[in-house]
N, C-alpha and C positions, 0 to 999 in steps of 0.2 A: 423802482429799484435805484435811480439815480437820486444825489442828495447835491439838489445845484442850486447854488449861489444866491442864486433870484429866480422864480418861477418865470416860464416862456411865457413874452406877451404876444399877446395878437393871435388869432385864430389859427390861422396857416403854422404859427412855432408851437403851439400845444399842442396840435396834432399830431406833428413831425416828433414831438416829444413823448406823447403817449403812443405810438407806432414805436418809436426806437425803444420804449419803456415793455412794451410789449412782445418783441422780439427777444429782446435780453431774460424776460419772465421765463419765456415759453425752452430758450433754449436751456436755463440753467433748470427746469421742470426734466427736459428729457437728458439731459446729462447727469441727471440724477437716477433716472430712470433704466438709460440703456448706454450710459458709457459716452465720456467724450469722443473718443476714436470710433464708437460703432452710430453715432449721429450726424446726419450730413447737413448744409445746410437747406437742401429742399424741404428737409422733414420741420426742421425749424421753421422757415415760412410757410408752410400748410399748417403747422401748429398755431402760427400764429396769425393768419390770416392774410397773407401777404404774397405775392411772387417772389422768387429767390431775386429780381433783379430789384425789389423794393430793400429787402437783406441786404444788397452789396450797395444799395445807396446810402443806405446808412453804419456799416462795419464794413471794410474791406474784406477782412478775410473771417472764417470759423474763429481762429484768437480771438480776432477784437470784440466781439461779441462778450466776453469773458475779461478781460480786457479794461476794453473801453467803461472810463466813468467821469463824470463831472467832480474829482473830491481835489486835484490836484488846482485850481480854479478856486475854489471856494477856503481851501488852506491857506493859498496865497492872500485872499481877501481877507482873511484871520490875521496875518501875519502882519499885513498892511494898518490894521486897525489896529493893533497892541502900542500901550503907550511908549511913544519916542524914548524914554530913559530905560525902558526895560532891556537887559541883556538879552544878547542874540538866544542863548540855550531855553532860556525860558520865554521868549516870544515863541518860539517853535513849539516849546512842551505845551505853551496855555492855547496855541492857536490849535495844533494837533489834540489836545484834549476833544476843545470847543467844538471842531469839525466833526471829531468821532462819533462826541455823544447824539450830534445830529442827527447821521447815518446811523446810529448806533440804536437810537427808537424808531428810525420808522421803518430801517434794514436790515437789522442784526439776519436774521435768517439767510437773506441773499445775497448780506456781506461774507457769510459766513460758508457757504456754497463757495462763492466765488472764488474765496481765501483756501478751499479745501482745493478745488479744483489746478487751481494756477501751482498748489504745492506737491500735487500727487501726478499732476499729467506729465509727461517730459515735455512735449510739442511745447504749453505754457509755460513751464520753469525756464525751458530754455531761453526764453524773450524776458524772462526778468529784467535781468542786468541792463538791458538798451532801456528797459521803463525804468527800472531805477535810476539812470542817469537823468533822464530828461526829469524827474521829478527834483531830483538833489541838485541840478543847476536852476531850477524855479525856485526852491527853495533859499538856494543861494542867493539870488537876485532878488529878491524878495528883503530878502535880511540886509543887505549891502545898498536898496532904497534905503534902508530907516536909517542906515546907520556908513553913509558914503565914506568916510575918513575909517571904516575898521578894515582891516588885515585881511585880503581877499584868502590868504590862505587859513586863514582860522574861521572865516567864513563859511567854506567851502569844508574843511574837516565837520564844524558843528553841524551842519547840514547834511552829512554823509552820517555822522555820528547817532542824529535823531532818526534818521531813516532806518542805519540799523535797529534801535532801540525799536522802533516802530511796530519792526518785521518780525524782531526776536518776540517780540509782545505778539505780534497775527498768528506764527508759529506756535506757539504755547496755547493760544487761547485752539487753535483749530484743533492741535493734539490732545486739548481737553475736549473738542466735540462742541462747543462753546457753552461749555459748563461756568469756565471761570467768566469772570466782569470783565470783557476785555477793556474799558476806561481805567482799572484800576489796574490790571499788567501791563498799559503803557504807563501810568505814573510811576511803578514799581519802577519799571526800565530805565526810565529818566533819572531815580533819586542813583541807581547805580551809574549811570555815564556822569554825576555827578560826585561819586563817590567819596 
């Protein structure tokens, strides 16, 4: 389900990654099934093979499960490698392409669970906004390594700016069921915030 950076090395971090990989499976299976609010976390870790206290070592709470993912990590690392003279708006747009289509073939399905989930639950929509921030100041910082001398505050809008576009794009694509291309509703999104 996770689309990270670098595969875990070593014995002991694959495991821990195919266990967290596997809990996230099991629980967006039964939240398909029988409802985020009618799923507890017990049912989750008997689903997935695990004690509810293996569950809270790896997600604190039911959210995080839903939640938590390796893509905000791996964008940064996108954004890091785009060439130094690129502007800020299109270091984001090619690096957020770059990321998606990653996730994009080997998750589309549990990307797309996730994205329906976090837009239909209250519990999850609620927690948006604290996740959006922490993404949009990584993104920020990120953008303001490559480029130390630009304008913290045009920084910090294009960063806010491509995250909406991002969202408007996950929104559209969930409301089609993920009928549309969602690589190509975010570059849609982008040519408007460049209008």
């Amino acid at each position: 389900m996770k689309a990270s950076p670098t595969p875990p090395t070593g014995l002991r971090a694959r495991k821990k990654a195919q266990v967290r990989r596997t809990i996230q499976e099991q629980a967006l299976r039964l939240f398909l099934s029988k409802g985020y609010e009618n799923t507890t976390v017990e049912e989750i870790a008997a689903a997935a093979g695990v004690s509810h206290m293996t569950f809270f070592r790896h997600f604190p709470t039911k959210e995080a499960v839903v939640e938590t993912d390796d893509y905000d990590p791996m964008i940064i690392q996108l954004i890091e490698r785009r060439p130094p003279d690129e502007d800020a708006l299109t270091a984001l747009h090619r690096a957020l392409i770059q990321g998606l289509e990653a996730v994009y073939a080997g998750d589309k399905d549990a990307l797309l669970v996730r994205a329906r989930l976090i837009l239909t639950t209250p519990a999850l929509r609620a927690r948006v906004w604290e996740n959006q921030y922490a993404t949009e100041r990584l993104f920020a910082e990120a953008l303001a390594a490559r480029q130390p001398e630009a304008d913290a505050l045009r920084i910090r809008v294009l960063s806010a700016a491509a995250l909406a576009a991002l969202n408007t794009a996950l929104a559209l694509w969930v409301d089609s069921g993920g009928a549309e291309d969602l690589p190509s509703l975010v570059d849609r999104a982008f040519r408007v915030l460049r209008g």
